[in-house]
C-alpha positions in Angstrom: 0.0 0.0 0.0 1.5 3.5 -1.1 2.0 5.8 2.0 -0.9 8.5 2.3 -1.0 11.7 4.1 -3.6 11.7 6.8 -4.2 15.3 6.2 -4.4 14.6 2.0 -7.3 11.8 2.5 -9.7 14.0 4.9 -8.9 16.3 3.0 -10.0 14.9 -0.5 -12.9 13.8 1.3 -13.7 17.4 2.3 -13.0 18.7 -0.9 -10.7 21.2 1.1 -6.9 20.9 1.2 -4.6 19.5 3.6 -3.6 22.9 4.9 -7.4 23.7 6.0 -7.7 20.2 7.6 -4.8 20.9 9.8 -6.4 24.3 10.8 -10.0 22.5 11.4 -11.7 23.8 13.9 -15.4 23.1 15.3 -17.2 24.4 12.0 -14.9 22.3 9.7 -15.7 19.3 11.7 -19.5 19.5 12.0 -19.0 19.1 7.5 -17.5 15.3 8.8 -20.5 14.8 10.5 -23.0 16.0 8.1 -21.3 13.7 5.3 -23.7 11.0 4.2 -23.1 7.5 6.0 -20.9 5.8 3.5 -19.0 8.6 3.1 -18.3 8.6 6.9 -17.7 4.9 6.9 -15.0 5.4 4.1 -13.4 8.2 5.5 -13.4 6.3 8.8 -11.7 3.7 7.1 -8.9 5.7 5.5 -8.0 7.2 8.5 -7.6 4.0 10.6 -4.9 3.2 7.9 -3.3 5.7 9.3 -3.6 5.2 13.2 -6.2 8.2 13.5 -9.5 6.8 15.5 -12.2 9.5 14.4 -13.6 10.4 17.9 -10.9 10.2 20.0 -8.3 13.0 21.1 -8.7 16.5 22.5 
């Protein structure tokens, strides 16, 4: 599997760049919640690739 940046797949997802992603703030995450459910369960996915549990954290 080719190495992704976690930042570059939310971001796709988003349709924003990495650069917003890393600046997310509550705004920018409600859009994750208000994606439709298979888009959620994909982008949940991608980022468990990478480590990141959606959810957990600060």
């Amino acid at each position: 599997m080719t190495e992704r940046d976690p930042f570059a797949v939310l971001a796709e997802h988003l349709g924003i760049t990495p650069e917003e992603v890393g600046a997310m703030g509550r705004d920018d995450l409600a859009r994750i919640r208000t994606a439709t459910l298979a888009e959620r369960d994909q982008i949940t996915a991608e980022l468990r690739e990478y480590g990141i549990t959606p959810g957990e954290g600060s």
